[in-house]
N, C-alpha and C positions, 0 to 999 in steps of 0.2 A: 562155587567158583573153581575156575580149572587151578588156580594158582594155589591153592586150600587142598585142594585134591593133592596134586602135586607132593605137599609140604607133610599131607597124612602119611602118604607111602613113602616117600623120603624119609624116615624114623631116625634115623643113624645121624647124627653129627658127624662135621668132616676133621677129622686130627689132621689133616696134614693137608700142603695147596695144593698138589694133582688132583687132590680129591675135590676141591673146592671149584678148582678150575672144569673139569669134568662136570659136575652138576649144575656148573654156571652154565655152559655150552647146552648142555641137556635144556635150562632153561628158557634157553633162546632161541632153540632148535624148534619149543615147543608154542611158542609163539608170547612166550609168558613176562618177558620183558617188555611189553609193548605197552607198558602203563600209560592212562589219558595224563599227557602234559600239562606240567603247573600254567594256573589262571585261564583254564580252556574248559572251565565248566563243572569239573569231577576234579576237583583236585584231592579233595578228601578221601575220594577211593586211592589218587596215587598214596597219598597218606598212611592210609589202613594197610595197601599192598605192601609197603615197608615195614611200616611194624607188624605185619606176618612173618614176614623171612628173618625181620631180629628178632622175634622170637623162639624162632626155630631154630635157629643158627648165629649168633651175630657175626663169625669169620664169613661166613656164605653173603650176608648181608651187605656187608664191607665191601664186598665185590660189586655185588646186585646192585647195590646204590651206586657204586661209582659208575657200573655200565651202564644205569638207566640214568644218571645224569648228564652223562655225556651225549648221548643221543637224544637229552633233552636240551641241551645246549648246543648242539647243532643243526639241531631244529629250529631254535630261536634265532641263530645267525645265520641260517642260511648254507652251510656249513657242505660238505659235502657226503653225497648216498652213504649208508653205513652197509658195506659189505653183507652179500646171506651169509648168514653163520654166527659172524664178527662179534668178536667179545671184545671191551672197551674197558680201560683203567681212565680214569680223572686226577690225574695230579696236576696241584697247584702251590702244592709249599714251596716256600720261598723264603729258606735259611740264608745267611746270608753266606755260609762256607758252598754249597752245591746251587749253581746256576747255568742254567744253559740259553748261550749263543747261536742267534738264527741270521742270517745273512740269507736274501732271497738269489734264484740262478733260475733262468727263465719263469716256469709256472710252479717252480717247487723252492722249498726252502732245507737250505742246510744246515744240520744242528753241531752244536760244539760242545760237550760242556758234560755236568753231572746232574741228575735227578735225584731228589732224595726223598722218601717216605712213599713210594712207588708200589701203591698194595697190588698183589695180585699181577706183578709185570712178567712173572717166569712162568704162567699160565694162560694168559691175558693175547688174542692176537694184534691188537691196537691199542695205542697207548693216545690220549689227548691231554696236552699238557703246557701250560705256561712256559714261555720261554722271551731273551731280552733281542729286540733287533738291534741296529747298530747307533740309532739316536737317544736309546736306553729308554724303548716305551715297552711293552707289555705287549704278547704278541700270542693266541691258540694257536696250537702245533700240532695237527693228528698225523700221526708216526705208526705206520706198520712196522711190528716189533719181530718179523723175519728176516731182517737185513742184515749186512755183513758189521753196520757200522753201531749196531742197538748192543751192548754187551749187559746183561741183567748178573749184578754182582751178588754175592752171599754178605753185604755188608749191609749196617745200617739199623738192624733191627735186631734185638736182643728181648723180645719182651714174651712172658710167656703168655698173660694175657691177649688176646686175640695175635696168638704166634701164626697160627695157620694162615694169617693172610698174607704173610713175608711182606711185609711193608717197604722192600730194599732198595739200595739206592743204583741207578742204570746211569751205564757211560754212553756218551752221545758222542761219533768220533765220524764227522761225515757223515752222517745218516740224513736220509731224505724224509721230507714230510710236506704236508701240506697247508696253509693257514687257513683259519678258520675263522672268521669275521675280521674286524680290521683291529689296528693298535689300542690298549685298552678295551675293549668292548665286555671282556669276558667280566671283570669285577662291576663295568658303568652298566650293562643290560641288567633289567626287572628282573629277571630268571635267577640273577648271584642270591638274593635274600630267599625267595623262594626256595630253593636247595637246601637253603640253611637250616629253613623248617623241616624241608625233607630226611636232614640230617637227626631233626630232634623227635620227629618218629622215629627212626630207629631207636632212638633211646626209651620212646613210651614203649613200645612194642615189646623187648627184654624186659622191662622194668614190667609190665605188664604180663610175663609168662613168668618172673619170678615169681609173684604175687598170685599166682596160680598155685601153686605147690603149699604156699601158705592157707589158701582159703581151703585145699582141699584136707588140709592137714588141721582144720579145725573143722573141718566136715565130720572127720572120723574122732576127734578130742576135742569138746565145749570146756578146754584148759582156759580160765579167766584172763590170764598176761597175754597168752597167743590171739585172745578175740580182740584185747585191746589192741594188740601191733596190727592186726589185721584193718580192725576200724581206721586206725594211723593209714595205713596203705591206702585203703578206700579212698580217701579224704584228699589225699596227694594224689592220685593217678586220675580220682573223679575231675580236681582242680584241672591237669596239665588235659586229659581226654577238651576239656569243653572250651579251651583255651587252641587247643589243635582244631579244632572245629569250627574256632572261628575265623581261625586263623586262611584256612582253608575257604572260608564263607569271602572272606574280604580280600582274600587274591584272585578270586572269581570276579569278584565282584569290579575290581581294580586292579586290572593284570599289570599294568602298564604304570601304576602307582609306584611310587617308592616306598620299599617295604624295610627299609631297616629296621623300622621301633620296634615293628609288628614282628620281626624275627626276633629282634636281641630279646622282646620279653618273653618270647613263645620258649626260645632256649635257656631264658633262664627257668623261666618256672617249670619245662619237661626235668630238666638237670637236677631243678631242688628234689623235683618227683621222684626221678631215678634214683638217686644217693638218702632218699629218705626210705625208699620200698629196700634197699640193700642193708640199712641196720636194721630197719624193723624186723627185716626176714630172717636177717641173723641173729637175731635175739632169740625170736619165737622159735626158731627151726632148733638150732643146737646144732652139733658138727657133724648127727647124720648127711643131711643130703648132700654137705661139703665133700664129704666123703664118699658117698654109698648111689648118690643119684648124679649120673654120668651130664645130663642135661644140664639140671640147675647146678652144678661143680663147674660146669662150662662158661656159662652165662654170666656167673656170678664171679668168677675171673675175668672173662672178655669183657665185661661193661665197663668196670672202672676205666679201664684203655680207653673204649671207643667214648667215652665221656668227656676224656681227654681232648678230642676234637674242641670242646671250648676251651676260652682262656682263661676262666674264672674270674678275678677278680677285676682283669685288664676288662673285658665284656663288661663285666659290670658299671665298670668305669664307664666305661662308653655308653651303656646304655643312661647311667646317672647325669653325664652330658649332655646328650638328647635333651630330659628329663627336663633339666635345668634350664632350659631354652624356651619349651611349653608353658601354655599357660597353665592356671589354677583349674581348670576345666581338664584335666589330660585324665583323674580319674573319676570325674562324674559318673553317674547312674545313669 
């Protein structure tokens, strides 16, 4: 596949977001963003196509998924043409210190206010992004981030794990944008839970290129504690693989379904995967590759961050809600 190809010659991980940004553009240039959209038949391939790029890169990923959600989400509203060329960020957190103000002025809408957790906005040429109108509903915003009123700050983000994607926070001072389906729609439309899972591929996809380095590293030492962590891996990644799969089988199947449960479990159990493939690797491995192999040293600092994306306990909460609602039949055979 072109996207494989791509990711062969690509060798180098990106240290720093010009670089990130750079390769992103390179990607879309090459037509390699154009993943088939959740619940349109192949969702599974969008699936796979993400956990390629995390595990190639998770900062590159961070990007990749945000651009390719976004033009999946404006796809699904209706949203308007995404520029040739056009690199896309998704932000949607919503702290409660950084909020931005939209008041509509003819056919465009004007933003006030502060974004925070803004990956990839100092590289990115569009930004699509939650913001409040003035009855305080929930309103998509795609914002060309060339304007006099977009100011992309050095604040915000201090983490070294996935550092390269500058996750920071952008002032909105007058700036023009356009909305993007109607009030609400971005969290009520079938697409928000799908994303979710898109999300927790990215997390098999790293969690499944660490577990790479481990299997090859008992390729070359049949050491007994390393084949058992390995088996451990197997066992976790086989679970969360056939869980993404079906996950993937039943949004096809039910685009138009509400997929919460089907997310909140698909991310729990990617999540337990991933944090189970990361001590077993570190057990087995020792402080070489921490050290000495540039890739898995990467990876295995970026994930815990990008894992972060859940809430842990608070998800689980919610999913155990859910749970409690259903009948005795929710985990039949």
């Amino acid at each position: 596949m072109a996207l494989h190809a791509f990711l062969q010659l690509d060798r180098q991980t990106s240290a720093d977001t010009e670089s990130l940004g750079q390769t992103l553009t390179t990607m879309v240039r090459q037509g390699l963003d154009q993943l088939p959209l959740p619940g349109g038949g192949q969702t599974l391939q969008r699936f796979s196509q993400l956990a390629q790029v995390a595990g190639h890169d998770l900062g590159l990923c961070k990007l990749f998924e945000g651009h390719t959600d976004a033009l999946a989400i404006m796809a699904e509203l209706g949203g308007p043409a995404s520029p040739a060329g056009s690199t896309w960020g998704m932000w949607a957190a919503e702290p409660p210190t950084a909020r931005v103000r939209v008041k509509p002025m003819g056919e465009r809408w004007v933003l006030e206010g502060r974004k925070a957790w803004c990956s990839g906005a100092a590289v990115v040429s569009h930004g699509l992004l939650t913001a409040w109108d003035e009855q305080g509903r929930q309103q998509l915003i795609a914002v060309p981030m060339d304007q006099a009123g977009v100011v992309v700050t050095g604040e915000g983000w201090e983490a070294v794990g996935m550092g390269a994607t500058a996750s920071v926070e952008v002032l909105f001072t007058g700036a023009s944008g356009v909305a993007v389906g109607h009030p609400g729609d971005y969290l009520q439309r079938p697409g928000f839970w799908h994303g979710g899972v898109g999300i927790a591929a990215c997390w098999y996809g790293a969690a499944r290129s660490l577990a790479d380095v481990l299997r090859e590293h008992c390729t070359r030492r049949e050491e007994p504690h390393a084949l058992a962590h390995l088996g451990a891996v197997d066992t976790a990644l086989y679970a969360a693989a056939a869980v993404l799969c079906d996950c993937a089988e039943e949004i096809d199947r039910y685009p138009q379904a509400d997929a919460q449960l089907l997310a909140r479990r698909a991310r729990a159990v990617v999540e337990a995967a991933a944090e189970q493939v990361i001590w077993h690797a570190g057990r087995a491995l020792g402080a070489g590759p921490y050290c000495k192999d540039r890739h898995f040293a990467r990876l295995i600092a970026d994930l815990p961050v990008y894992l972060r994306q859940s809430h842990a306990e608070r998800d689980l909460a919610a999913l155990g809600q859910q749970l409690a609602r259903q009948t005795n039949e929710a985990w039949a055979l």
